[in-house]
C-alpha positions as CSV (number, residue, x, y, z in Angstrom):
1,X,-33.8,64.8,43.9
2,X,-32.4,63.6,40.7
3,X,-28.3,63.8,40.4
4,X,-28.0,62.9,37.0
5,X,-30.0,66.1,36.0
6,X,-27.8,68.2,38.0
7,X,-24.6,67.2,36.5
8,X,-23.7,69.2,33.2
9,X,-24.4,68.0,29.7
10,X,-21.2,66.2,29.1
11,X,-20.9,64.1,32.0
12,X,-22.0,60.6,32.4
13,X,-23.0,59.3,35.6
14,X,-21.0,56.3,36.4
15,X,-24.3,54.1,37.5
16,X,-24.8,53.9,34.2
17,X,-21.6,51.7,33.6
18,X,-21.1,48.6,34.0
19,X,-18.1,46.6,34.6
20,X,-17.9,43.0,34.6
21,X,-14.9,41.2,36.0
22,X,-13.9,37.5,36.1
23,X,-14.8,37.5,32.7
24,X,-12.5,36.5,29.8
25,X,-11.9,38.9,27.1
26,X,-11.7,36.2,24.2
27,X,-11.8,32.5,23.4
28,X,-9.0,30.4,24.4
29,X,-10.4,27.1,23.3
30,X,-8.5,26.8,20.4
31,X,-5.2,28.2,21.5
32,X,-2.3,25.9,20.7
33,X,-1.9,24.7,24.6
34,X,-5.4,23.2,24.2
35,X,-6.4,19.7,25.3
36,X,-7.3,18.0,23.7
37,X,-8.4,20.1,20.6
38,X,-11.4,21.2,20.0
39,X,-13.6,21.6,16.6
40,X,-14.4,25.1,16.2
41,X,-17.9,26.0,16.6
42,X,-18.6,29.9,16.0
43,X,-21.7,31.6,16.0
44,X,-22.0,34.8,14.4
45,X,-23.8,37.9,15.8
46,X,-24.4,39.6,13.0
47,X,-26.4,42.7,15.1
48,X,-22.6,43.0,16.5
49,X,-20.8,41.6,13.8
50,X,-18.6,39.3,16.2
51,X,-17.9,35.9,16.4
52,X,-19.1,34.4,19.0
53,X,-17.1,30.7,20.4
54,X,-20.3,28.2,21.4
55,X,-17.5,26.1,23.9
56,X,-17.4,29.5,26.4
57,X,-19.2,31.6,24.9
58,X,-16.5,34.3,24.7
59,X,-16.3,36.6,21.2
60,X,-13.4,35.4,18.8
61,X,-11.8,37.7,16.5
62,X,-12.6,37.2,13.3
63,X,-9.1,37.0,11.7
64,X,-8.3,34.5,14.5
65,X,-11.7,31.9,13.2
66,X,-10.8,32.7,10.1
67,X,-7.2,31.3,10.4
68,X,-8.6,28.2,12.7
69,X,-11.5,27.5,10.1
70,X,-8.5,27.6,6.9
71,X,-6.2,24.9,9.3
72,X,-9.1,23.0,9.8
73,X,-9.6,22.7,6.4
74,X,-6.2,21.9,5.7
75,X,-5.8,18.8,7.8
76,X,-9.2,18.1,6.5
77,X,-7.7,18.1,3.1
78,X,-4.7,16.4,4.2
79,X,-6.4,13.8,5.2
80,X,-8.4,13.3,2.3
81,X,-4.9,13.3,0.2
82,X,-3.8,10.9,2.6
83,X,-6.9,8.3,2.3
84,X,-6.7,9.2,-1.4
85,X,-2.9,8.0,-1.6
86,X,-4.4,4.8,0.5
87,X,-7.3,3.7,-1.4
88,X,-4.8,3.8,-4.7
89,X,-2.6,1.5,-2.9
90,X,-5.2,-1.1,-2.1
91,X,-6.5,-1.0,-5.7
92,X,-3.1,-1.7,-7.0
93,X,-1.8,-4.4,-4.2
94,X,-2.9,-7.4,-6.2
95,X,-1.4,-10.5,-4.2
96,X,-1.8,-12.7,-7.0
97,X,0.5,-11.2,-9.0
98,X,3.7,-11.7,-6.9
99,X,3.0,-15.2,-8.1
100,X,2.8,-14.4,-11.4
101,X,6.4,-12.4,-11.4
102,X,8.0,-14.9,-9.4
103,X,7.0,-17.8,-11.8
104,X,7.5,-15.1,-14.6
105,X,11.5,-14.8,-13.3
106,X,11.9,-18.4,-13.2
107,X,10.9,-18.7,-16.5
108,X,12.8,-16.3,-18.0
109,X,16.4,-18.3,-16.9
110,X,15.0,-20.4,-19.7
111,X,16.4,-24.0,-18.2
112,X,13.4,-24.5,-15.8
113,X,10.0,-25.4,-16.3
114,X,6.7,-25.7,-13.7
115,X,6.6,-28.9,-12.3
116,X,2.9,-30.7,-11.5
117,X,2.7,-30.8,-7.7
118,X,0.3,-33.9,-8.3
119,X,3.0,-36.2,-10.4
120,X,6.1,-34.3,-10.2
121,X,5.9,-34.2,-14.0
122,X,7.2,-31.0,-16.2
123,X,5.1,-28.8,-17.8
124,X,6.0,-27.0,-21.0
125,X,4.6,-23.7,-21.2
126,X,3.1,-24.5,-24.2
127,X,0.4,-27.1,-22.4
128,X,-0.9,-24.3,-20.2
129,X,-3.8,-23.3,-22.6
130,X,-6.6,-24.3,-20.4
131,X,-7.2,-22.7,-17.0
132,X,-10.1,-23.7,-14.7
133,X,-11.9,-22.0,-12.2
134,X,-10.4,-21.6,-8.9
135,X,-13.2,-22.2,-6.4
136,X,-14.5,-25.3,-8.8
137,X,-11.1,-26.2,-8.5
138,X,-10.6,-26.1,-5.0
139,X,-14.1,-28.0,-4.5
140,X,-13.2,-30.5,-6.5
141,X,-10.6,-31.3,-4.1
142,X,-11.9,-31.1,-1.3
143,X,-14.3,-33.7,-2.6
144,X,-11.9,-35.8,-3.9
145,X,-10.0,-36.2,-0.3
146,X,-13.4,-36.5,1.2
147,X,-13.7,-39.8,-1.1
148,X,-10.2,-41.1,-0.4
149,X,-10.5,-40.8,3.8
150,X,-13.8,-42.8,3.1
């Protein structure tokens, strides 16, 4: 004997429901209490149209993986301002120009003048016209104090 066909039109036998418990209603992997935080990976059903976490599995609203996707994408873009701001710095840090000022502002007292560290000699500005090669330089040198310890 069949209940289900005895029961009138509107009714719906309740073995026909299902109810699942244990199971969470929607993601919490990316709540704020988190750790540590995750990167959001959503798949979307598009037969349900929901949002589906791939950590748990649970569905996500979409105005919720919207808003996590956008703050991703900010601190993604902050950072990229941030290594931006950084590479800038490194182009301008030049350390040889700290020499430069520095002889520069001893210079401009107008009473001193760069002394030879070879002969303790002065050296008028107007004699520095010919500039070498610094690694020629420095291998010159080094050869020259290899000659003298010989």
């Amino acid at each position: 004997m069949d209940k289900d066909n005895d029961l009138p039109e509107k009714v719906i036998p309740i073995r026909t429901l299902r109810i699942l418990r244990g199971q969470r209603k929607h993601c919490e992997c990316y709540e704020w209490h988190t750790f540590p935080k995750k990167q959001p990976h959503f798949l979307i059903d598009h037969n349900n149209r929901e949002i589906i976490c791939e950590h748990c599995g649970n569905v996500v609203d979409a105005y919720e993986a919207l808003t996590i996707l956008s703050k991703r994408w900010d601190d993604v873009n902050r950072n990229v301002e941030q290594l931006l701001e950084q590479a800038k710095e490194i182009q301008a840090y030049k350390p040889w120009l700290k020499i430069v000022k520095q002889f520069e502002r001893s210079i401009q007292r107008g009473k001193m003048v760069p002394c030879c560290p070879h002969c303790s000699k002065g050296i008028l500005l107007e004699e520095l016209t010919y500039f070498v090669n610094k690694e020629r330089e420095l291998s010159r040198r080094q050869f020259e104090r290899a000659e003298s310890e010989d």
